[in-house]
C-alpha positions in Angstrom: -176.3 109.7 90.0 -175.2 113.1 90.7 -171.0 113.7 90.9 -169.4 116.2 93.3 -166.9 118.1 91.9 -164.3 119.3 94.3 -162.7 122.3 93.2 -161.2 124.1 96.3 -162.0 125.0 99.9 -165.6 125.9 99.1 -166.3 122.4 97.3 -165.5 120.7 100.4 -167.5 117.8 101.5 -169.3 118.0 105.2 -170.6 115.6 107.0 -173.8 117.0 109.1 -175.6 115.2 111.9 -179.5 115.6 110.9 -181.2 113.6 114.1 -180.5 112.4 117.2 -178.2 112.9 120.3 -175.9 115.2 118.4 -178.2 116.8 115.8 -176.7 119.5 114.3 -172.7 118.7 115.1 -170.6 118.6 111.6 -166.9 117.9 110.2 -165.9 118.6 106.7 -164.6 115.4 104.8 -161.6 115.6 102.8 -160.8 112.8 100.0 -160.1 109.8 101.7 -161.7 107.5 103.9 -163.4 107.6 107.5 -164.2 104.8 109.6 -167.1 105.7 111.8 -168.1 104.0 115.1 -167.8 103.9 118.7 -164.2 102.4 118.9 -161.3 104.4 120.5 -159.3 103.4 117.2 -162.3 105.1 114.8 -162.3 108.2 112.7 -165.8 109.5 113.2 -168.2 108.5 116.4 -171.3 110.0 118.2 -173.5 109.2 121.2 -175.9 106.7 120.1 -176.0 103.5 121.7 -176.7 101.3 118.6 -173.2 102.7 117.6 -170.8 99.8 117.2 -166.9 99.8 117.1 -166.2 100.5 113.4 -169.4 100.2 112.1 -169.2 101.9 108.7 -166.7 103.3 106.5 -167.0 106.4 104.3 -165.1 107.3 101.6 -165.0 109.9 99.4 -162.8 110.0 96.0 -163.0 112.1 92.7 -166.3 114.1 93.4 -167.7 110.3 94.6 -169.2 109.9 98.0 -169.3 105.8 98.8 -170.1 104.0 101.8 -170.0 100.0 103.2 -171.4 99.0 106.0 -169.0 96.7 108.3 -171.9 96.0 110.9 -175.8 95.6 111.1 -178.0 98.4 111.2 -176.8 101.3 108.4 -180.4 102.3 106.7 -180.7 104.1 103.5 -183.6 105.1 102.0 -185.6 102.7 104.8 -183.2 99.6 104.1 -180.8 98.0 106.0 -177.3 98.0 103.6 -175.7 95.1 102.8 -172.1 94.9 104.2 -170.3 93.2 101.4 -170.5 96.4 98.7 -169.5 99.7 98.6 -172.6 101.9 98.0 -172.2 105.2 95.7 -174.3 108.2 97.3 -176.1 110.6 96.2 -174.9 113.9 98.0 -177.6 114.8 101.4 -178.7 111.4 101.0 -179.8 110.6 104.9 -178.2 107.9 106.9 -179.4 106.5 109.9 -177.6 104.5 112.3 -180.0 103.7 115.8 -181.3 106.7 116.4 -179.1 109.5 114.1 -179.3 110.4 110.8 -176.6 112.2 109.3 -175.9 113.5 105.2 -173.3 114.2 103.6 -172.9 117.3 100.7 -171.1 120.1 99.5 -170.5 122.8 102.0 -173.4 125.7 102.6 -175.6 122.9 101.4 -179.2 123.0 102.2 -179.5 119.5 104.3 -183.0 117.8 104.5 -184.8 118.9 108.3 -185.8 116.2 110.8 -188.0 118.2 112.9 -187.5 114.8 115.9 -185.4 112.2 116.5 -186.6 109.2 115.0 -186.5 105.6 116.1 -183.8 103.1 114.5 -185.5 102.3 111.5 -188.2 104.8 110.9 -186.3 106.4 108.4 -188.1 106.3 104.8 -186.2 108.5 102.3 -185.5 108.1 98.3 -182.0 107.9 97.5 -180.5 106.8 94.0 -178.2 104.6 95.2 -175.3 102.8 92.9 -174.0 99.4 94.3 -171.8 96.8 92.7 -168.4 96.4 91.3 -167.5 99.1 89.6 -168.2 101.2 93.1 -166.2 98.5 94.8 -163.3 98.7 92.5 -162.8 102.4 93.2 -161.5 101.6 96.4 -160.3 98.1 96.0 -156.6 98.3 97.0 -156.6 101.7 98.1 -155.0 103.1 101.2 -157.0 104.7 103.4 -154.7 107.4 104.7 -156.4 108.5 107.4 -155.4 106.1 109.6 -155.1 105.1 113.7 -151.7 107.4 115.0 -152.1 110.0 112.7 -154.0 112.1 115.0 -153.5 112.3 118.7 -157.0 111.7 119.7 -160.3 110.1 117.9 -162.4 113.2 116.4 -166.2 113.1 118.0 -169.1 115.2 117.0 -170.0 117.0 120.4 -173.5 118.0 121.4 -172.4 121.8 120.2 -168.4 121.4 119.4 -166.5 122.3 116.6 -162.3 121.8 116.6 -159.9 121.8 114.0 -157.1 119.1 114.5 -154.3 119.2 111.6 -152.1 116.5 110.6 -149.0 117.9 108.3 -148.0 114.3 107.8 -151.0 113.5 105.8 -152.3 117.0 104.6 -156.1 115.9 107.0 -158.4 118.2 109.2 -161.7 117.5 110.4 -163.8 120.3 112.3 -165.7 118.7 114.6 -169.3 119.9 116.5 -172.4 121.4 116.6 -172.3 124.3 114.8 -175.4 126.1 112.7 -174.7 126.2 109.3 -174.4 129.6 109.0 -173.6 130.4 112.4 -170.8 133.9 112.1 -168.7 132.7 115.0 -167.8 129.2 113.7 -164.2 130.1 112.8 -163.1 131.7 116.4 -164.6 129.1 118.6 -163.1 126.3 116.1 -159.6 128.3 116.8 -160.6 128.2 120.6 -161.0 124.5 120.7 -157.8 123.6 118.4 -155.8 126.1 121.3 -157.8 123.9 124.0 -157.3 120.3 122.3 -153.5 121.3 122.1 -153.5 122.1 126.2 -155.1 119.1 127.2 -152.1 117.2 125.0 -149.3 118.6 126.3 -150.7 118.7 129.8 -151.5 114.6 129.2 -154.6 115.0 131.9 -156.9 113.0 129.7 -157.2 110.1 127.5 -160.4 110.8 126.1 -162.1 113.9 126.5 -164.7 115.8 124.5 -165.2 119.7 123.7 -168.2 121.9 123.0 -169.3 125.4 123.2 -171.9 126.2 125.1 -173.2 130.1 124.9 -169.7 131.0 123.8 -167.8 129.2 126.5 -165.8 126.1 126.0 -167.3 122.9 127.8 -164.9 120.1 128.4 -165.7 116.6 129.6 -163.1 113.6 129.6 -162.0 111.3 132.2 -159.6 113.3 134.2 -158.1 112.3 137.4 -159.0 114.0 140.7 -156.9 117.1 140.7 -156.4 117.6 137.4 -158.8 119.5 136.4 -157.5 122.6 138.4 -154.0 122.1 136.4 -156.3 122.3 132.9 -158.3 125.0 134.7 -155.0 127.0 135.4 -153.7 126.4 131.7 -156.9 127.3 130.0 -157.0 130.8 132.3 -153.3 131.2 131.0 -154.3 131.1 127.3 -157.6 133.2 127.9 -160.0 130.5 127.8 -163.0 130.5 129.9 -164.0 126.8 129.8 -165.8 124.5 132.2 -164.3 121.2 133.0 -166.0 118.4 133.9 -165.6 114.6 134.2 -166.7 112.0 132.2 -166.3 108.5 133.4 -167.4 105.9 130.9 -170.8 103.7 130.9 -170.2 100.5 132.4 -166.8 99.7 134.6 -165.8 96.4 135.5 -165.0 95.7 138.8 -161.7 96.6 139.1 -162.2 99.9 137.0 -164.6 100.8 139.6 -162.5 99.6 142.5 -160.0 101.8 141.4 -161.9 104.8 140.6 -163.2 104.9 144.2 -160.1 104.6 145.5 -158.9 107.5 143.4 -162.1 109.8 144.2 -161.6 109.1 148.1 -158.2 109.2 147.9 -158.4 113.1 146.6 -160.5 114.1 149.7 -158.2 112.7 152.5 -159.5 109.5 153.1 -157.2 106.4 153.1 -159.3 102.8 153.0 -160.4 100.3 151.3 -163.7 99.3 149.0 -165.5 96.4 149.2 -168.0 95.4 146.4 -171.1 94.2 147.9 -173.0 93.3 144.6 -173.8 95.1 141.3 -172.7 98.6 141.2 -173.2 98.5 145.4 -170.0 99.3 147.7 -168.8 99.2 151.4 -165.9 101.8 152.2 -164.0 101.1 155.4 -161.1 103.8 156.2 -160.4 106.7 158.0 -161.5 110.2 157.3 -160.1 113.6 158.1 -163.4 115.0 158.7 -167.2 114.5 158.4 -167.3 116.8 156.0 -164.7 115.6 153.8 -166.7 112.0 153.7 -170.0 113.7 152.8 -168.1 116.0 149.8 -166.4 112.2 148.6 -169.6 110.5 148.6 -171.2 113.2 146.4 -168.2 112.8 144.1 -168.5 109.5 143.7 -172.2 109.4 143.1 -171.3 112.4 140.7 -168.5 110.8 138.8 -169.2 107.0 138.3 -172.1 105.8 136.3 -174.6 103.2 137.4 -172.9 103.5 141.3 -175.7 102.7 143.4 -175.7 101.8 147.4 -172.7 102.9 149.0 -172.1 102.0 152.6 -170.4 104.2 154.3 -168.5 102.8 157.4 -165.3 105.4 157.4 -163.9 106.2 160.8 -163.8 109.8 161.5 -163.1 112.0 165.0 -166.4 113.5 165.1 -168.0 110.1 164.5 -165.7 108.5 167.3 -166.8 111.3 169.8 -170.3 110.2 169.0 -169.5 106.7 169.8 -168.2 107.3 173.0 -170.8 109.4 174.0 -173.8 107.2 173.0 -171.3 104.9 174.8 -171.0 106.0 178.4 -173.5 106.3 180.9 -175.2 109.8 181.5 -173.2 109.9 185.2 -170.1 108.7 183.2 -170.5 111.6 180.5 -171.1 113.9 183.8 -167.6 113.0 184.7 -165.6 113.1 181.3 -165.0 115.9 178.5 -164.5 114.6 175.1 -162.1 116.8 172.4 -162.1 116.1 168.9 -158.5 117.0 167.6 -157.7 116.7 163.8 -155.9 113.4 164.8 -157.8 111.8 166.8 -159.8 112.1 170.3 -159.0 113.6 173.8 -160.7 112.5 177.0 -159.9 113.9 180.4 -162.0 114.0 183.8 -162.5 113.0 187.6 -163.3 109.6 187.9 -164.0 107.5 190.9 -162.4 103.7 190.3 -165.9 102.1 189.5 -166.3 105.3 187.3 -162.7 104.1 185.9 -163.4 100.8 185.9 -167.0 102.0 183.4 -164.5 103.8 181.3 -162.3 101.2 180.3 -165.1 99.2 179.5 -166.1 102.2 176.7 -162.8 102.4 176.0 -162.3 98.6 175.3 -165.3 99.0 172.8 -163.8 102.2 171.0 -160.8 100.4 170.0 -162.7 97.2 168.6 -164.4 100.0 165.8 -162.3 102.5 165.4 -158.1 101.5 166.3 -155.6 101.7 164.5 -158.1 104.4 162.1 -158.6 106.9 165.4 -155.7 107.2 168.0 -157.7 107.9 171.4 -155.7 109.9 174.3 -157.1 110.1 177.5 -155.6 112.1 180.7 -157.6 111.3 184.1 -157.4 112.6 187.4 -158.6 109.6 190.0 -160.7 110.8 192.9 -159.8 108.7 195.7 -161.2 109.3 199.4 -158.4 109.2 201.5 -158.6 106.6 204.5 -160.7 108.6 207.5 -159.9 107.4 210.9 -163.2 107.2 212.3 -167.1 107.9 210.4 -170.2 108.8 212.7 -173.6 108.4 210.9 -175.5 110.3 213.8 -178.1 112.1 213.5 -175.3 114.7 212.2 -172.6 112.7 210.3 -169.4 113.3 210.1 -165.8 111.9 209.3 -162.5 112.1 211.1 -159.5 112.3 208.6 -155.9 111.4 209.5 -154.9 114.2 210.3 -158.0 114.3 213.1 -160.1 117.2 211.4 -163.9 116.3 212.0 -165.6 117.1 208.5 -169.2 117.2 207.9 -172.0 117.8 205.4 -170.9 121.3 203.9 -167.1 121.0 204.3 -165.2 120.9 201.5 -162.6 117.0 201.4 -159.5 118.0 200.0 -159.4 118.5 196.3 -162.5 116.3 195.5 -165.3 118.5 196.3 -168.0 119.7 198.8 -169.2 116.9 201.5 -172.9 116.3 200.4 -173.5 113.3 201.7 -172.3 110.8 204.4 -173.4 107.1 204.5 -172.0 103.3 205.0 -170.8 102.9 201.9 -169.1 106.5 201.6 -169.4 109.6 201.1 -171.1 111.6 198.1 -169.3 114.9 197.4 -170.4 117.9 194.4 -167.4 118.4 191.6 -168.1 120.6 189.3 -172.1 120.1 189.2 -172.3 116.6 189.1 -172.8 114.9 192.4 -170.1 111.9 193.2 -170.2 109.1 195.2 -166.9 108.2 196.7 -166.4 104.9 198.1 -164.1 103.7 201.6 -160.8 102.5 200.8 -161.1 100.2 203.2 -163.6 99.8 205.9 -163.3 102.5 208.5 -164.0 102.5 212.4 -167.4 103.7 213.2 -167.7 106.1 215.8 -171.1 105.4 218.2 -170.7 108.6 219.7 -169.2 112.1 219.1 -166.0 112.8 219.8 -163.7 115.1 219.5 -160.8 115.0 217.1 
């Protein structure tokens, strides 16, 4: 068994990622012990699947690197460790939990090379490995002192992050990410993401959130709340960080979670509803929208931000979607007679309409109301066209109508405000407004004239 001796910043213990989703992200490990696993309330995690809430524990104590596992599936050296032991390392000794493989060793260390990511329990490497109770009795009755509320957040090892978070309490720091191991600019972008990690406190826009550099810029992903991330945006410009924020919603959501979150995401866009959950990860949304556009740009939020969202039905009320209703609505005479406006709160209609075109109106109007009241107010502003009561109608060979007045009127002439006289028959008379023809019925039934006469 080979000892570590730890004699100064330079003897310092790291922790390197040596396969998997994280390959190459690392933290130094000061004496004491780190619980690793997917839990919020854990030391150490990383994005593996076959990561468990507090899976292992590692502990490190007078130049002696240990480890127990708490859960199924730690490998060393191609077998599975017992759980009940602490295990004594030898330092770069590979690990493998699922699919990553980490070591642990002196700083500057040369680490063994996975050249791929290997499946959960490929891994077949020698390692002298110590196990009983004199290993067990280093720790037995010690006090972990790195422990849940001593830091702010749970450290991760990001794709390509490295931070430095310091606890003056408890004398700890961990220096998390993917950074080469000699790689010149570890130092300023660890100073970038400590300035970064301290924002996102004080601004309290995220729970969890992760950070990693990406050619030299700052990449930030946590679950922020619609708007926030201009705030973060604004603070990071402040301190002169360029950084890219993202959100990061997590991998399953129970129903309420993702009841909520849809709400939130709509919510940020204009539109005031409600969600209806239609099966697994499928969703109606009822509501009312400000625009078309604004729907579309929620929609590809949603499908954006929440995992494992599949069919969304999308029956939110909007103006331009109430024009097309009433449009697909009417007849083509009635659309002939009506001009639709689509106004930021709702719809305008206004025409000319006969009383049987009025009486087809109110039909389409009855219909808009069922789908889209109280969501889309609809204002209307009509002018009837009424044919006022003629005293006398000849349907000669040239027709013509008396009015009350006793004017004669025939084809050509122009009636009033309603139009020009195109047409003159039993039932009526048909006059041109605008350039739609009209047929205007008697008010009541007029005295027909077998002859001409004059007014």
């Amino acid at each position: 068994m080979e000892y570590v001796t730890l004699a100064g910043d330079e003897a310092k213990l790291t922790l390197r990622v040596l396969s998997g989703p994280n390959r190459g992200a690392e933290t130094s490990l000061e004496e004491g012990g780190w619980l690793i696993g997917s839990s919020a309330t854990d030391d150490l995690t990383f994005a593996d699947p076959e990561l468990a809430a507090s899976h292992l524990r590692i502990a490190v104590e007078a130049g002696r690197i240990q480890i127990i596992a708490l859960a199924p599936g730690v490998r060393i050296g191609g077998k599975d460790l017992t759980s009940d032991n602490w295990t004594e390392l030898d330092p770069l000794t590979p690990i493998q939990v699922g699919r990553t493989i980490f070591g642990i060793g002196p700083a500057g260390s040369s680490f063994p090379e996975f050249d791929s990511v290997v499946e959960s329990g490929d891994l077949d490497t020698s390692a002298c490995l110590v196990t009983g109770a004199e290993a067990a009795s280093a720790f037995v009755g010690r006090k972990i002192y790195l422990m849940v509320g001593s830091i702010p957040r749970r450290l991760r090892l990001g794709a390509v992050a490295c931070a430095l978070l310091f606890t003056p309490a408890v004398g700890v720091w961990a220096a998390l990410g993917r950074v080469p191991p000699s790689a010149p600019e570890a130092a300023p972008a660890a100073e970038r993401m400590r300035i970064a990690r301290d924002i996102i406190r004080d601004l309290k826009v995220a729970r969890n959130f992760n950070i990693t550099v990406v050619d030299d810029k700052l990449v930030i992903e946590g679950d922020l709340r619609p708007g926030d991330d201009s705030e973060l945006k604004a603070a990071l410009r402040n301190a002169g960080l360029e950084a890219e924020v993202l959100f990061k919603r997590p991998a399953t959501l129970s129903d309420s979670q993702l009841v909520d979150l849809v709400k939130t995401v709509i919510s940020g866009f204009g539109i005031e509803g409600s969600v209806r959950l239609n099966g697994a990860g499928e969703i109606t949304l009822t509501g009312h929208g400000p625009s078309d556009a604004k729907v579309a740009a929620a929609l590809h939020r949603l499908r954006q931000d929440i995992p494992g969202l599949g069919e969304v039905e999308d029956a939110i009320a909007t103006p331009e979607r109430a024009r097309v209703f009433l449009e697909t609505a009417m007849t083509a005479q009635l659309r002939r007679s009506i001009r639709i406006l689509t106004k930021p709160d709702g719809v305008f209609v206004s025409g000319k309409l006969t009383p049987i075109a009025f009486e087809a109106w109110q039909n389409v109007a009855s219909r808009f109301q069922e789908k889209f009241a109280p969501y889309i107010p609809l204002e209307t502003q009509f002018t009837p066209v009424i044919l006022p009561a003629p005293r006398g109608v000849h349907l000669g060979r040239t027709p013509f109508i008396v009015v009350e007045n006793g004017t004669r009127l025939k084809i050509g002439d122009s009636l009033e405000s309603l139009g020009q006289i195109v047409a003159i028959d039993r039932g009526g008379i048909s006059v041109r407004i605008g350039a739609d023809e009209v047929h205007v019925p008697y008010p009541s039934k007029p005295r027909w004239i077998a002859e001409e006469e004059k007014g």
